[in-house]
C-alpha positions as CSV (number, residue, x, y, z in Angstrom):
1,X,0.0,0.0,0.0
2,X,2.6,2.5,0.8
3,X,3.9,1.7,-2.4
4,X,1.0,2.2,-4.3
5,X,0.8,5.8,-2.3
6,X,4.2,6.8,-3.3
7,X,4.1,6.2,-7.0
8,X,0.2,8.1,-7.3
9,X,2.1,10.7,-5.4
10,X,4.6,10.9,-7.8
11,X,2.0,10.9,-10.7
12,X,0.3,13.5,-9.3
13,X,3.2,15.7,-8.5
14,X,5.2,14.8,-12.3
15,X,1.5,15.7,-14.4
16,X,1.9,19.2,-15.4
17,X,-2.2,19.3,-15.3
18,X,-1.9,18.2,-11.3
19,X,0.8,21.2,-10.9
20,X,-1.7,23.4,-12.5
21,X,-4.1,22.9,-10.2
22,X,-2.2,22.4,-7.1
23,X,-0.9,25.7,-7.6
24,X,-4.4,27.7,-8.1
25,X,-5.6,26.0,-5.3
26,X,-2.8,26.8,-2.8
27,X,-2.9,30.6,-4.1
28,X,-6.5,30.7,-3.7
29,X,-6.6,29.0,-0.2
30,X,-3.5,32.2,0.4
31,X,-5.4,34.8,-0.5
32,X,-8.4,34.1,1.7
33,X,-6.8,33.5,4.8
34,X,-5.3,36.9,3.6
35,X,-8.9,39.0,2.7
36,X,-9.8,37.4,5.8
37,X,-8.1,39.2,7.9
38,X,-9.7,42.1,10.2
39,X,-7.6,45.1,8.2
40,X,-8.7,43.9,4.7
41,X,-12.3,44.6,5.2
42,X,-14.0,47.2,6.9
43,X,-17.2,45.2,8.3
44,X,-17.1,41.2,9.7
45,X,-16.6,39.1,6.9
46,X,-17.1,34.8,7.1
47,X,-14.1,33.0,5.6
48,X,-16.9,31.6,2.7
49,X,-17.2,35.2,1.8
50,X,-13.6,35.6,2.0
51,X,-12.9,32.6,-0.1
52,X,-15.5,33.3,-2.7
53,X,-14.2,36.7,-3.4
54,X,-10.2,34.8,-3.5
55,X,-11.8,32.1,-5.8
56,X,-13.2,34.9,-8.3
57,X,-9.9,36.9,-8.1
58,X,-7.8,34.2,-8.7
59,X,-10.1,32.4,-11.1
60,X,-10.8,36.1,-13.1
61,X,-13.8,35.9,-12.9
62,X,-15.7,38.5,-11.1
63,X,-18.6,37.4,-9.2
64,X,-19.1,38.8,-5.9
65,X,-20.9,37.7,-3.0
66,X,-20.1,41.5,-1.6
67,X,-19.6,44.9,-3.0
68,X,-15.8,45.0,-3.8
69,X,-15.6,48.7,-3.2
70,X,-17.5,49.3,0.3
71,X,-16.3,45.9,2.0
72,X,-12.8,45.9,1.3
73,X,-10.6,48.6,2.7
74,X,-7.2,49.5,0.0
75,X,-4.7,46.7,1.2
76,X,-7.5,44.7,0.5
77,X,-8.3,45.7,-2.9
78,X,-5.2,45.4,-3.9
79,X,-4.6,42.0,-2.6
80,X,-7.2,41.1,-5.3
81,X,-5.6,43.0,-7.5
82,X,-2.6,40.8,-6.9
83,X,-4.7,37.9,-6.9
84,X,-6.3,38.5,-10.6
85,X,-3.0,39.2,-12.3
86,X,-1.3,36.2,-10.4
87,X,-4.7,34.2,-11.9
88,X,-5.1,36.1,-15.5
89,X,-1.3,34.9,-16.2
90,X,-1.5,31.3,-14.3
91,X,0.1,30.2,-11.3
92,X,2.8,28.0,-13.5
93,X,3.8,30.8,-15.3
94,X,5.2,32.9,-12.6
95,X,6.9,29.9,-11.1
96,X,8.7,29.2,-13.9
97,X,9.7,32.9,-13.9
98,X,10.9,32.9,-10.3
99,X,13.0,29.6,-11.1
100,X,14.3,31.4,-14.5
101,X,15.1,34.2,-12.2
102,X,17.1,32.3,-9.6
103,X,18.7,30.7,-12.1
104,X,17.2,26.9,-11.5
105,X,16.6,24.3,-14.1
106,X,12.7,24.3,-14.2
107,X,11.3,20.8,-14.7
108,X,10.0,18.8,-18.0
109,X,6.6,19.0,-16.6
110,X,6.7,23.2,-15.6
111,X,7.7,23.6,-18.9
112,X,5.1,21.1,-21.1
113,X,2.7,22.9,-19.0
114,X,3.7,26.0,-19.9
115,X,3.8,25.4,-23.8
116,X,0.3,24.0,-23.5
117,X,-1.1,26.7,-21.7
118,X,0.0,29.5,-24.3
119,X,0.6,27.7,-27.6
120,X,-0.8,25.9,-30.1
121,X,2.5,24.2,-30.8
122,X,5.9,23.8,-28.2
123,X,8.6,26.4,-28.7
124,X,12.0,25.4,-27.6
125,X,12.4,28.4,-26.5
126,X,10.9,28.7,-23.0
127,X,12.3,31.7,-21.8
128,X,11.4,33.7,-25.0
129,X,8.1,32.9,-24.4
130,X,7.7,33.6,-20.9
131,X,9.7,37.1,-21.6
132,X,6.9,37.6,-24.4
133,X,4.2,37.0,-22.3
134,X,5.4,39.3,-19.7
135,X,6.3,42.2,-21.2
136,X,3.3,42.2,-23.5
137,X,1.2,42.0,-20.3
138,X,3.0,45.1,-18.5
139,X,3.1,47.4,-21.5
140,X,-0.4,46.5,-22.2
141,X,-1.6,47.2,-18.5
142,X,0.5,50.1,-17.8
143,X,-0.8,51.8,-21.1
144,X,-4.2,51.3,-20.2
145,X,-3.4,52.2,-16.2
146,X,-2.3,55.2,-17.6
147,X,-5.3,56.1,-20.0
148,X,-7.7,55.2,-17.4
149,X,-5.8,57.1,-14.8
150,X,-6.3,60.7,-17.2
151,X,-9.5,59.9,-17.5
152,X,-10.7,58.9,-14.0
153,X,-8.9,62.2,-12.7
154,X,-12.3,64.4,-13.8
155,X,-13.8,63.0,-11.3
156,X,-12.1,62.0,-8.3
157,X,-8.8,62.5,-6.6
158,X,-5.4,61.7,-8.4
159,X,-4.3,59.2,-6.1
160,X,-7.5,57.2,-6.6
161,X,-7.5,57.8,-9.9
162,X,-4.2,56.2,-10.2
163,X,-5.0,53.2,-8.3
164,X,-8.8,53.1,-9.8
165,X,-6.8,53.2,-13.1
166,X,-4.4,50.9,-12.4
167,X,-7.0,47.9,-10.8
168,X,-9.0,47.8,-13.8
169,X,-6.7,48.1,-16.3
170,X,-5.0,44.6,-14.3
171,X,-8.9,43.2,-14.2
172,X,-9.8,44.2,-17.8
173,X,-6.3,42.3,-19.4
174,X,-7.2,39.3,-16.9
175,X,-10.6,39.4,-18.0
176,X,-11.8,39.3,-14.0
177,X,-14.5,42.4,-14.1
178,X,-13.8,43.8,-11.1
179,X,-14.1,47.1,-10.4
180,X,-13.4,49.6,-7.1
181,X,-16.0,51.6,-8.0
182,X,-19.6,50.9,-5.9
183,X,-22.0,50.7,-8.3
184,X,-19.1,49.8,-11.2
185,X,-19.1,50.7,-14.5
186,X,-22.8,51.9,-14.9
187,X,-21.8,55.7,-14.9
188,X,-19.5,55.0,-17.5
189,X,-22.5,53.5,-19.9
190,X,-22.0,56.3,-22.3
191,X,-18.3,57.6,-22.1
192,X,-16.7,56.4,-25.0
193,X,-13.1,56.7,-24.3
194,X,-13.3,54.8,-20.9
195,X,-15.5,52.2,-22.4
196,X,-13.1,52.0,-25.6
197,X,-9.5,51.7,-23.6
198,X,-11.4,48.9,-20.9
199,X,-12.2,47.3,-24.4
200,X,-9.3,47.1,-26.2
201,X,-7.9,46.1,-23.2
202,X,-9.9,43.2,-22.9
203,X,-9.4,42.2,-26.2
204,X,-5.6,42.6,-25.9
205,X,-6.1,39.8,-23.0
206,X,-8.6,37.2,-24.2
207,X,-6.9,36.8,-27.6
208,X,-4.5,34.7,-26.8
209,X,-0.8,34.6,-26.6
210,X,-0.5,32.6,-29.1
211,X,-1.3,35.3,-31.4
212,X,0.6,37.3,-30.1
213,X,3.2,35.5,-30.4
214,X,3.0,34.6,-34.2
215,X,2.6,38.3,-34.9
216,X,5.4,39.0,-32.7
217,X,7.2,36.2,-34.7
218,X,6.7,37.5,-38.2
219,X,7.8,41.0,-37.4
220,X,11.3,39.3,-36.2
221,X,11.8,37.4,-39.0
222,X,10.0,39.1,-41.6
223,X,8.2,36.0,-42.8
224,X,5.5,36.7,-45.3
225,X,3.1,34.3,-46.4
226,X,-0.2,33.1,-44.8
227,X,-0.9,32.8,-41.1
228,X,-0.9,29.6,-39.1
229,X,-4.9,27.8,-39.3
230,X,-5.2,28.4,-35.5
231,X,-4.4,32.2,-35.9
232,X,-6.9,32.7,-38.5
233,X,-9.5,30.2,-37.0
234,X,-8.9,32.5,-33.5
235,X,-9.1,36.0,-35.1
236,X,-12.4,35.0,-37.3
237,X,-14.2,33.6,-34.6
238,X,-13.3,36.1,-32.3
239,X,-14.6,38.8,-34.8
240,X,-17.4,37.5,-35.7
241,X,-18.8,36.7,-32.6
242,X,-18.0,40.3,-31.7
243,X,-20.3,41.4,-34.2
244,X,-22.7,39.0,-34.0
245,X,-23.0,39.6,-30.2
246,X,-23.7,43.6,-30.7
247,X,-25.9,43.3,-34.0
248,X,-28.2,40.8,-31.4
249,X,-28.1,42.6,-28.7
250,X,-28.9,45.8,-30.9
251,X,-31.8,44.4,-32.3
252,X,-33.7,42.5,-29.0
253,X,-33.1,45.7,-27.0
254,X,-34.3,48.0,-29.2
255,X,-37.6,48.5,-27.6
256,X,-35.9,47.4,-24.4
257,X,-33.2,49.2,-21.9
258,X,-31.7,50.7,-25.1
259,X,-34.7,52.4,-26.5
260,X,-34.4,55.8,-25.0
261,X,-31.0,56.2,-25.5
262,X,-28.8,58.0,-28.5
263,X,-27.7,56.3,-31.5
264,X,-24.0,56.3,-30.8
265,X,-24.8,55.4,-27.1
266,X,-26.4,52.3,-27.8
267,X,-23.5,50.8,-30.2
268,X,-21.1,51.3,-27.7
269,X,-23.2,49.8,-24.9
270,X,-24.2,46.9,-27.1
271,X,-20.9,46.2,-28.4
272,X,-19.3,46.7,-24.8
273,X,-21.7,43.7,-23.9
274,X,-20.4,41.6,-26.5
275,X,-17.3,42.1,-25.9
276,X,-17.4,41.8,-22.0
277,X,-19.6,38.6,-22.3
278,X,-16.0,37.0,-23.1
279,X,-15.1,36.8,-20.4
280,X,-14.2,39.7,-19.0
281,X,-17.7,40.5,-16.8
282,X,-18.0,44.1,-17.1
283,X,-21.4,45.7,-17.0
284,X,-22.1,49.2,-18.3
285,X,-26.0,48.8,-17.5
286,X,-27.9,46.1,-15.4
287,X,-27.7,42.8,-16.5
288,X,-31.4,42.2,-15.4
289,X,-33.1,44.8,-17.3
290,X,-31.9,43.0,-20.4
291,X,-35.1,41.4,-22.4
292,X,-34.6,37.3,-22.0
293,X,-33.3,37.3,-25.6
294,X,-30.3,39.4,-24.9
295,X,-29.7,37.3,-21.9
296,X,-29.9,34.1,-23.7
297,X,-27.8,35.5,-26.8
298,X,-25.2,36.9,-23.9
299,X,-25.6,33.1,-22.3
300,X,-24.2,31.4,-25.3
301,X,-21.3,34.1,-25.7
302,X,-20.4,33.3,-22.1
303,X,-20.5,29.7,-22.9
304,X,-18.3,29.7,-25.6
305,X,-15.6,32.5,-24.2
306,X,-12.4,33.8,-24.5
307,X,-9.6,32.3,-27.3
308,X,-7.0,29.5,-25.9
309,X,-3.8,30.7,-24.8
310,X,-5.6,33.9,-23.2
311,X,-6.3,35.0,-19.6
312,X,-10.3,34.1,-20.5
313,X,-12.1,31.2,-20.0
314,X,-15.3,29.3,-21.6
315,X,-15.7,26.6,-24.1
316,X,-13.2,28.8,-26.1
317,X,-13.5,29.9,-29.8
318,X,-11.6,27.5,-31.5
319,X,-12.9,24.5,-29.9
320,X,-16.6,26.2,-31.0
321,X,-14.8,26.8,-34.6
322,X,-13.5,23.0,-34.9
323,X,-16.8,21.3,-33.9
324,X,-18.8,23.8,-36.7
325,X,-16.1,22.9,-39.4
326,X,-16.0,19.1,-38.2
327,X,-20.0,19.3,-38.6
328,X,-20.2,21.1,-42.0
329,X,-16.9,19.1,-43.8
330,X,-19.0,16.0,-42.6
331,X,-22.0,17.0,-44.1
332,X,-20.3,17.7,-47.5
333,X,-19.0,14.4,-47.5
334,X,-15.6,15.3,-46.5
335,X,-13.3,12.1,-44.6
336,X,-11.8,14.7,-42.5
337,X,-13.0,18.2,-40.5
338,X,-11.5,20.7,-43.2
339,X,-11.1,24.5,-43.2
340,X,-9.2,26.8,-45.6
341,X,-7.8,23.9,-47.8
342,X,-6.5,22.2,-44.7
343,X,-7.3,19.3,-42.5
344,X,-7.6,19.7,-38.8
345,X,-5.8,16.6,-37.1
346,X,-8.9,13.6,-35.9
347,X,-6.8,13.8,-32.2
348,X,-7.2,18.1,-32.6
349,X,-11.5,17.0,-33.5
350,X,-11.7,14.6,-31.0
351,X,-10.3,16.7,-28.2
352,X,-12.9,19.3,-29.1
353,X,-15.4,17.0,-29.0
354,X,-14.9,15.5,-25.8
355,X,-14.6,19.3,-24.4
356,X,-17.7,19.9,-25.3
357,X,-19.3,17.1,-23.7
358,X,-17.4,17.8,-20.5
359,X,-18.4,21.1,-20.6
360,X,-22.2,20.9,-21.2
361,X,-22.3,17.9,-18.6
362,X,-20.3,20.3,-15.9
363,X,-22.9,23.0,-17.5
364,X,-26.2,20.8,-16.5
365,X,-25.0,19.1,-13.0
366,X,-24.0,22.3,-11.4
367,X,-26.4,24.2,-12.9
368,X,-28.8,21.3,-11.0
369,X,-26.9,21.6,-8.1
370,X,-27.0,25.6,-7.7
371,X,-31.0,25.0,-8.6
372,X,-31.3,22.5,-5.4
373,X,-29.1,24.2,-3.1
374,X,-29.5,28.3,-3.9
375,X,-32.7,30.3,-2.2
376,X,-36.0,30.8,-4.4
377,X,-35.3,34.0,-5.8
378,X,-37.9,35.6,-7.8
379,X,-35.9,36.9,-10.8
380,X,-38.0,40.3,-11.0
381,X,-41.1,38.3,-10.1
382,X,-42.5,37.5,-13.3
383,X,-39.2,35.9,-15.2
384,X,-37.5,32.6,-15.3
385,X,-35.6,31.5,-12.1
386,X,-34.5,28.7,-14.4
387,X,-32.7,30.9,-16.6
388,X,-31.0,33.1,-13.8
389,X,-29.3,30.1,-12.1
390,X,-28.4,28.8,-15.7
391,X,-27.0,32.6,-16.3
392,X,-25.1,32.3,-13.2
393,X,-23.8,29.0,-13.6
394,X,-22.4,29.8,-17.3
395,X,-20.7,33.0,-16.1
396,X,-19.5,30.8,-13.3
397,X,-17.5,28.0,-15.3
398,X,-16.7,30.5,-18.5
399,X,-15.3,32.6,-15.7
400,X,-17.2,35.3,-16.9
401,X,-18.3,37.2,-13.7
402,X,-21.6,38.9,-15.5
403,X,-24.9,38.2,-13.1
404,X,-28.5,39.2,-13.1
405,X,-28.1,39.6,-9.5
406,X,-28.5,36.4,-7.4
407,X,-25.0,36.1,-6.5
408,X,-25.5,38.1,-2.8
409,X,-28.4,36.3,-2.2
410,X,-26.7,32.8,-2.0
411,X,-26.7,30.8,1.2
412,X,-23.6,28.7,1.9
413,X,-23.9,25.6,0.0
414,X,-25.0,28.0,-3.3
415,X,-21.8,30.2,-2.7
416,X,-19.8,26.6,-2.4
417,X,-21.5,25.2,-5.7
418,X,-20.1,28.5,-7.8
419,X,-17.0,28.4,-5.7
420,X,-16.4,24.6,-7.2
421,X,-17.8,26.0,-10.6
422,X,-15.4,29.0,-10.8
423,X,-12.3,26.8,-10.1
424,X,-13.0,24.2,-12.8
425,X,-13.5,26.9,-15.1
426,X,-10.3,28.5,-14.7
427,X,-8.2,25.3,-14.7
428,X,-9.8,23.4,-17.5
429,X,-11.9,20.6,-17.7
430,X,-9.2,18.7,-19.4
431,X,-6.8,19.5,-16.9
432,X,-8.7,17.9,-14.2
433,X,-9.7,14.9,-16.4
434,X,-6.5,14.4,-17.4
435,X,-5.0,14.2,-14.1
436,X,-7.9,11.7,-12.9
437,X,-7.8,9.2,-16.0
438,X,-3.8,10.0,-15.9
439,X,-3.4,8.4,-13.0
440,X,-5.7,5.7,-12.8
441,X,-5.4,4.5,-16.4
442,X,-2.5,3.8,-18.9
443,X,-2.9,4.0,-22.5
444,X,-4.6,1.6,-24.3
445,X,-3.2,0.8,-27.7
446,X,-6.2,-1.6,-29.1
447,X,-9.3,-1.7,-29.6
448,X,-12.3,-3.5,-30.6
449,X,-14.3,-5.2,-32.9
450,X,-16.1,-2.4,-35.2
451,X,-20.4,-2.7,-35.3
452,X,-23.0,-0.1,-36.2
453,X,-25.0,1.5,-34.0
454,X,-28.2,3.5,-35.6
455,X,-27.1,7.8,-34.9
456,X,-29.8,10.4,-35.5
């Protein structure tokens, strides 16, 4: 038996998926014990609380089971400042940085982790990568920090401006949504160039590194030619669902909470929505005076997210992309999933495939359990309670933080049910399959005897 321990220790510790999510969980555990302290809030707070608001910081995702701005004092705030860029960039990748930096070999596993995490295919060259990352991350933050900063200074002191500035410049690149402000972002519904730099800085964050890095890549060598499949399958998606997102939301609100306002005013609040619906969590009006159809449009961006590689979460745009192209090249009579004159790879189609599943099965048996265990709250009295835990569930595992309001109004068990839902979101599905079926089962190189089974 102790045998048998030490070599499933050793599993566990050698997976990179089991370092993954050892490390968010010791972070999150961290920070709070730390927001839990009696100087980082300004009224009692439970340790659920405390942990609930650590799980959403470190899992960038932004739900809140208090106001961010009137229970935290400043050490506090920026704890969960710390917390969401430690989260948005992955616990792995500043350990490998703090080895690089000490000058230690980092391990096989660190760095397969690593590659996984940011790329669609290794690069030799781990400390390029982690350099990229980095600096693209603090030029990209400070610039917006700075931006926000100017413009936050009309209307409140400099020093808060600077530290308003510099918090949600750090939450909108980690695609966390939170905000110091008390009643966040709704007074900011119709400013353009606050809503436009919180944007682009989102953007800049849930593309993916990996993108970055090919651009980045070209410019070095000068390569011309055609992009890589995943770059273009990432930035077409990610358009297009862009637009998609704000022509909807355009259209079902326009008798609704968009009605009475100006033209240019409800573009940028529509296309703010879609944009913030992966997965950054920003809200520029309430979420529950949305009509059901801009929820349910809003649902389905939350469920498929950000891009891989990125500091967003959700189903993510490729794996959305693959299973559309895999269903169309079928249907054409095509042997393989093709796009662009090229094949995607059956182990690249089956991966998305299984995804999905995982996902929609995590989707329905939390949303159950959060329907079982959370309070009946009317959702405005006359509309669905089904849909508002659903809504809350997706934002939940896509790490979205967006809510029609029910979060405060969870009892223990509900807050422990999105605490669960938040953590699986933020390390991966796969990841926590893969460490389970990794270290109870080998590889199996065989199979079976083919036979038909009747499908649709």
């Amino acid at each position: 038996m102790a045998g048998k321990a030490q070599l499933l220790s050793k599993r566990l510790y050698s997976h990179p998926g089991s370092i993954v999510i050892l490390g968010f969980i010791l972070t999150d555990l961290v920070g709070a014990v730390l927001l839990w302290m009696p100087w980082m809030h300004t009224n009692s707070m439970s340790f659920v609380d405390a942990l609930f608001t650590s799980t959403s910081a470190v899992c960038v995702t932004g739900l809140n089971v208090v106001n961010v701005a009137d229970a935290f004092t400043v050490i506090g705030q920026f704890v969960i400042l710390l917390l969401m860029q430690v989260g948005g960039l992955g616990v792995m990748t500043f350990s490998v940085l703090l080895f690089y930096s000490l000058g230690q070999p980092v391990r096989l596993a660190h760095r397969t982790a690593i590659q996984e995490s940011f790329l669609a295919s290794g690069t030799p060259d781990l400390k390029q990568l982690i350099r990229l990352i980095f600096l693209f991350t603090m030029i990209t933050e400070a610039i917006s920090a700075l931006c926000l900063s100017i413009l936050f200074m009309g209307s409140m002191p400099p020093a808060n401006a600077v530290f308003s500035g510099v918090f949600h410049a750090v939450s909108a690149f980690c695609n966390a949504g939170f905000s110091t402000f008390k009643n966040g972002l709704l007074p900011f519904y119709g400013n353009w160039p606050v809503c436009m730099v919180i944007m682009l800085t989102i953007l800049f964050g849930n593309t993916g590194f990996s993108v970055v890095y090919e651009l980045v890549e070209r410019l070095k060598t000068r390569k011309k030619g055609r992009f890589s499949l995943h770059f273009r399958l990432t930035v077409t998606t990610h358009l297009i669902l862009i637009a998609v997102g704000t022509a909807g939301i355009l259209f079902f609100e326009r008798h609704g909470i968009l009605s009475t306002m100006p033209l240019s005013t409800k573009f940028l609040v529509a296309m703010f929505h879609s944009v913030s619906a992966r997965t950054a969590g920003f809200n520029t009006v309430d979420m529950s005076k949305f009509t059901e159809d801009s929820l349910y449009l809003i649902l389905l961006l939350m469920f498929i997210g950000a891009c891989p590689g990125s500091t967003g979460g959700g189903l993510k745009t490729t794996t959305f992309a693959v299973l559309l192209c895999s269903a169309w090249s079928r249907l054409k009579g095509h042997a393989k999933t093709t796009v662009a004159r090229r094949s995607i790879s059956e182990p690249g189609v089956q991966r998305a495939m299984v995804l999905f599943i995982l996902y929609v099965s995590t989707v329905i048996l939390a949303h159950t359990l959060l329907m079982m265990v959370g309070p009946n709250i009317p959702f405005y009295k006359t509309r669905s309670q089904f849909l508002a835990y659903l809504f809350e569930t997706i934002s939940g595992l896509g790490t979205v933080g967006l809510s029609v309001g029910i979060t405060t109004h969870l009892d223990v068990l509900g807050k422990l049910v999105v605490i669960f839902i938040m953590f699986i979101g933020r390390v991966g599905l796969l990841s926590v399959m893969s460490v389970l079926t990794g270290v109870t089962a080998r590889p199996r190189p065989y199979y079976y005897v083919e036979e038909d089974v009747m499908v649709g």
